[in-house]
N, C-alpha and C positions, 0 to 999 in steps of 0.2 A: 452658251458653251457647247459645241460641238460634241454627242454623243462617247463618240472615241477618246475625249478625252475625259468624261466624266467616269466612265470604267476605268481609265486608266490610274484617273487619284483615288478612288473605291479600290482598287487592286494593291494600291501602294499604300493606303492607309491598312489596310488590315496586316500587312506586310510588318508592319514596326510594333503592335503589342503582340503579334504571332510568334515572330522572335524573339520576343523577351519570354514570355511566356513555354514558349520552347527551350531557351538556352536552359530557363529554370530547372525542368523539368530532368535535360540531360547534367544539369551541376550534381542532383539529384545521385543520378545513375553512376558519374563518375567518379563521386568520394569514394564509391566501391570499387569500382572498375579500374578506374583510369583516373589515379592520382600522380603528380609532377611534384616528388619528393626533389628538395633543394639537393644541389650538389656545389664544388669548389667554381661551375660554369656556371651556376644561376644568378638569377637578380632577381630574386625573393627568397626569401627565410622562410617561408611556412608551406608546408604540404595543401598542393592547390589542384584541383580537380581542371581537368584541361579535355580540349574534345569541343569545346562551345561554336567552334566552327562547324559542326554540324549542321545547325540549324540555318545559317547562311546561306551555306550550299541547298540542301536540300530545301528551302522553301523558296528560294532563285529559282530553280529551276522547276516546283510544280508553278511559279507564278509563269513563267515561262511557255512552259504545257498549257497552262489556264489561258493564256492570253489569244491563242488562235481561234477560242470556243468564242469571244465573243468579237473577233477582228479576223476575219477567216484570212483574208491575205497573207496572216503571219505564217501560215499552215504551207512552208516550203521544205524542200529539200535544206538548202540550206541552214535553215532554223535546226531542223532535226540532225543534219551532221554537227551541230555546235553544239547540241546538248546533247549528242552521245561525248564528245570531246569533253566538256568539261565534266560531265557522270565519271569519266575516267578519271582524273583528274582528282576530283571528291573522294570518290573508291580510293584512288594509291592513298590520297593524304588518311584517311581514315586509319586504312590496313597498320600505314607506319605508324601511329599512331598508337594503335593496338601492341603493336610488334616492327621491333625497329628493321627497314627491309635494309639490303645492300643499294649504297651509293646507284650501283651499274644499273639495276632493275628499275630503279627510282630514273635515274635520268631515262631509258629506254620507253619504257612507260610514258612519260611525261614530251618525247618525240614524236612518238606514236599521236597524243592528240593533238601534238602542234600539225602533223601529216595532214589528220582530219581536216583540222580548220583552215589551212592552204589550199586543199581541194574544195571544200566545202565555200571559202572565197572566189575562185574563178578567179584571182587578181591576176596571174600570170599569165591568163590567156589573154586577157583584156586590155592591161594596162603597161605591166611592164617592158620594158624594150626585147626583143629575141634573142639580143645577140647577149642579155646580161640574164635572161629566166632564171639561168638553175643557179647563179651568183647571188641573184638578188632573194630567191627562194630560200637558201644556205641561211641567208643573213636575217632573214625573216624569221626562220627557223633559231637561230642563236636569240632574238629577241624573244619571243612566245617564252622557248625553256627558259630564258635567262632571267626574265621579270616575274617569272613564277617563282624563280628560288629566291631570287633575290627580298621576294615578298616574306617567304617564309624565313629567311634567314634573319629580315629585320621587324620580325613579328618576337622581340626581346625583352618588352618592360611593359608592363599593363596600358593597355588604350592607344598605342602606336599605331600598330594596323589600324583597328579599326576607326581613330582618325582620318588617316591616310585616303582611306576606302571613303569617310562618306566626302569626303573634299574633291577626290576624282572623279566622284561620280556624280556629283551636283556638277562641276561643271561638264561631263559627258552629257547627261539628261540637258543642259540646258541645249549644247548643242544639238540632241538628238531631235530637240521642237523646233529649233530654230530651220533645222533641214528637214524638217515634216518625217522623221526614220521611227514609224512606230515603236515596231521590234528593239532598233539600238533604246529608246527611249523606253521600254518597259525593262529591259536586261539592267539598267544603268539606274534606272527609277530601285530596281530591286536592290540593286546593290547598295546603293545609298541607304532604304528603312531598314533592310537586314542587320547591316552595320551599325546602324545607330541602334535598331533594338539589341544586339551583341554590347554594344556598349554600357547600357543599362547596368552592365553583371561584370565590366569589363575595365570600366574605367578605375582607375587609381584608387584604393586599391582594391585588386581585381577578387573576383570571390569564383573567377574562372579563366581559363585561357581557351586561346583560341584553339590552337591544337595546327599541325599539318593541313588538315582538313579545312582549315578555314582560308588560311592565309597562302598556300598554296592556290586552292581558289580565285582565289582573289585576285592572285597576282596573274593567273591567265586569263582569268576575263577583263582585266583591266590593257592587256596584252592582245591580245583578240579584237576591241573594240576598233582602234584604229582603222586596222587595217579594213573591217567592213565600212568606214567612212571611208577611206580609199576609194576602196569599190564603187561606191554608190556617189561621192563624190558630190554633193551636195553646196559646197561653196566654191569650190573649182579648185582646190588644193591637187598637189601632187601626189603620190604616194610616199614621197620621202620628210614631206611637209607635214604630214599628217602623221606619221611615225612619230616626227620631233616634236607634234603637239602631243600624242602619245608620252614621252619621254618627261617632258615638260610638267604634266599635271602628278607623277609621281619621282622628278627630278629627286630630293630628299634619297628617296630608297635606293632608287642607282647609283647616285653619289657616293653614298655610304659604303655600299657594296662593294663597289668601282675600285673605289680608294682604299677600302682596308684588304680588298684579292691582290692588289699591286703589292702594298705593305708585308704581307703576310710571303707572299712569295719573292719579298727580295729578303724576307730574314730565313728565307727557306724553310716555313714551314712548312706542314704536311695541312694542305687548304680544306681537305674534305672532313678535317676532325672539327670537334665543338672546340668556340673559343668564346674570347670576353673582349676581341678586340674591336669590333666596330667602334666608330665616333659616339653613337649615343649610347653604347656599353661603358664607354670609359668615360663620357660625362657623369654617369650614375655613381662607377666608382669615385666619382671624384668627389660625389659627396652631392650632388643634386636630384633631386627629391622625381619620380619617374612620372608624378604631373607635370613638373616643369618643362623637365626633356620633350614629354609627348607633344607640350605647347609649344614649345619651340619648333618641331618638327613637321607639326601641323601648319604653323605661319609659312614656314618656307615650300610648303606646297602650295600657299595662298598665293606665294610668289608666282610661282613657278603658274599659277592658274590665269593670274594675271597677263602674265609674258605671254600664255600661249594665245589667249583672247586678243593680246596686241597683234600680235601676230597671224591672226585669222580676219581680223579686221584690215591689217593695214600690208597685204602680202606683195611687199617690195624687198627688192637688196636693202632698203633701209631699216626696214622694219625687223630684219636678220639682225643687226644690233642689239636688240633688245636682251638675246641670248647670252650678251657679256654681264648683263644683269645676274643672273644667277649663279653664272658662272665665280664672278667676283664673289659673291657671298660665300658659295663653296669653297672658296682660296679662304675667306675669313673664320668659315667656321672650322676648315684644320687647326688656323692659329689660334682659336679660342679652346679648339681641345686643347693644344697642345699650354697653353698657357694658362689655364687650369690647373691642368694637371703638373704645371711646373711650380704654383703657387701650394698644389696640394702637397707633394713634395716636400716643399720647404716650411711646410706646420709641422710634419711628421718628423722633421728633420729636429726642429725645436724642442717639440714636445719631447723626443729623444734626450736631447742636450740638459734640458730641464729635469729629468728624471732621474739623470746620468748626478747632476750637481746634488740634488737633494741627496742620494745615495752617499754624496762625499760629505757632506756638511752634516749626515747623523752623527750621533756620536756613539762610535759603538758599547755595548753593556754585556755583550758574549763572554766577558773577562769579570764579570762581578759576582760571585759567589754569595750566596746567600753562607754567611757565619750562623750556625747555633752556640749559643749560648751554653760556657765551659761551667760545669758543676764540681765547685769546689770539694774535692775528699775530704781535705785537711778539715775543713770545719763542720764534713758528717763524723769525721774520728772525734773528734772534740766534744761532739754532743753527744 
């Protein structure tokens, strides 16, 4: 086994009790700090310490730091504009965290390091076509910020994210060796033990959450990766191709998102408040238990893992079918929300009706006086 890569499993081993070991430590600090009292938007009843994306972020990125000490190659420019990029990134999620910032500072912020990682890519001088740069740049740019929110937004019921995360990034790491991309393959290695050590503390039910700070993370470097396979270009995909395989290994999350921003804004709400309506929020209300949801969640990324492997393997218009696969499942799993929740309905609807009868068939006693007992005078005169 090739030196490089026995650093690179010693690096990722110590990676997974680091984190756990870490998350403990900030559960610790948080009961004080940074407790996530339930409210009428939660999906948990008990005051729960949050912030465990900490440890994530911050031990990703010294694994990061560490890794050009013994692979000097990684030691670029571009490594180092990506981990100022996501440093930001970490920092916003933390701050909010601490203290809830404005929508506008949040998204502004979170532009700023997608800027970084654009430049710090070179994809647009390279690859993209001239006459579409600053089109295709825009749209790059709505991906990076949008799979970051999106991340945090569907970071809602213990163990989801950090499912999510080790499922996309087993399959990123595998791609990362299969195209010999140290770098991508040490960023991807991390994110995979971090998450599963976060997991440890995280899974159902949670005795932490993740916080801004984790799943904001997450969702930009899960966002970020692509596009350096892009660049680097490793199986001879496109840049558009590669986006989709991007899309693909976190499909679940987008979906989710996709569909309840449409929903939300054709019943005209106000999009940027806390709600309950995502698809796996309203499985939860419907009475399904947030192991189950997370496991269902997590298979359909396995989907989604799968389709994009077919897809790298077999890069034809034919093999573009494939994408009706998931696609169909996401049609299925609206109607499973929605038929659910139309079976929940009608218990609640019963249980009603039932409640309503017992109430008629008591029989009421509000009208029964307790009588005491009349003491005769006539027969105190008489004695």
């Amino acid at each position: 086994m090739p030196s490089t890569m026995i650093q690179l499993l010693l690096l990722l081993t110590i990676a997974l009790p680091a984190t756990y070991f870490m998350v403990g430590a900030v559960a610790q600090w948080a009961r004080r700090r940074l407790l996530d009292v339930p409210n009428e938007r939660s999906s948990h009843s008990q005051p729960t310490p949050r912030g465990g994306g900490v440890a994530i972020a911050s031990l990703t990125l010294l694994g990061l730091c560490v890794a050009p000490v013994w692979h000097a190659e990684l030691a670029s420019s571009t490594l180092y504009m990506c981990l100022a990029a996501m440093l930001l990134i970490a920092v916003l999620g933390f701050v909010d965290d601490l203290r809830s910032l404005p929508a506008g500072l949040r998204l502004g912020v979170q532009c700023l390091a997608a800027v970084l990682v654009l430049w710090a890519s070179g994809l647009f001088v390279t690859n993209a076509p001239s006459a579409y740069t600053w089109v295709i740049a825009a749209l790059t740019l709505v991906w990076l910020v949008g799979l970051t929110n999106a991340f945090n937004f569907m970071d809602g019921i213990d163990g989801i994210a950090g499912a999510q995360a080790v499922v996309a990034g087993l399959a990123w790491f595998g791609f990362s060796l299969a195209g010999g991309h140290t770098w991508l393959a040490v960023l991807s290695g991390l994110l995979v033990m971090t998450s599963l050590g976060f997991l440890g503390h995280n899974w159902p039910p949670a005795r932490i959450f993740m916080g801004d700070v984790g799943s904001t993370f997450l969702g930009f470097s899960f966002a970020l990766l692509p596009l350096f396979f892009a660049v680097q270009n490793p199986i001879g995909l496109d840049f558009y191709a590669w986006l989709v395989v991007g899309a693909l290994l976190v499909w679940p999350f987008i979906f989710d998102t996709g569909y309840t921003l449409v929903a939300r804004i054709k019943r005209r709400e106000r999009i940027f408040e806390a709600h309950r309506s995502h698809l796996y929020q309203r499985l939860v209300k419907a009475g399904f238990p947030h192991q189950s949801v997370t496991l269902l969640y997590t298979a359909l990324s396995g989907l989604g893992v799968m389709t994009a492997v077919l897809l790298i393997n077999f890069a034809t218009p034919i093999a573009w079918l494939a994408l009706l696969f998931p696609l169909s499942v996401a049609v299925g799993l609206v109607f499973f929300v929605h038929h659910v929740e139309a079976q929940t309905a009608d218990v609640v609807r019963q249980q009603r009706v039932e409640r309503g009868r017992v109430r008629l068939v008591q029989p009421r006693t509000d009208h029964l006086v307790e009588q005491k007992p009349q003491v005769s005078l006539q027969a105190d005169r008489s004695s």
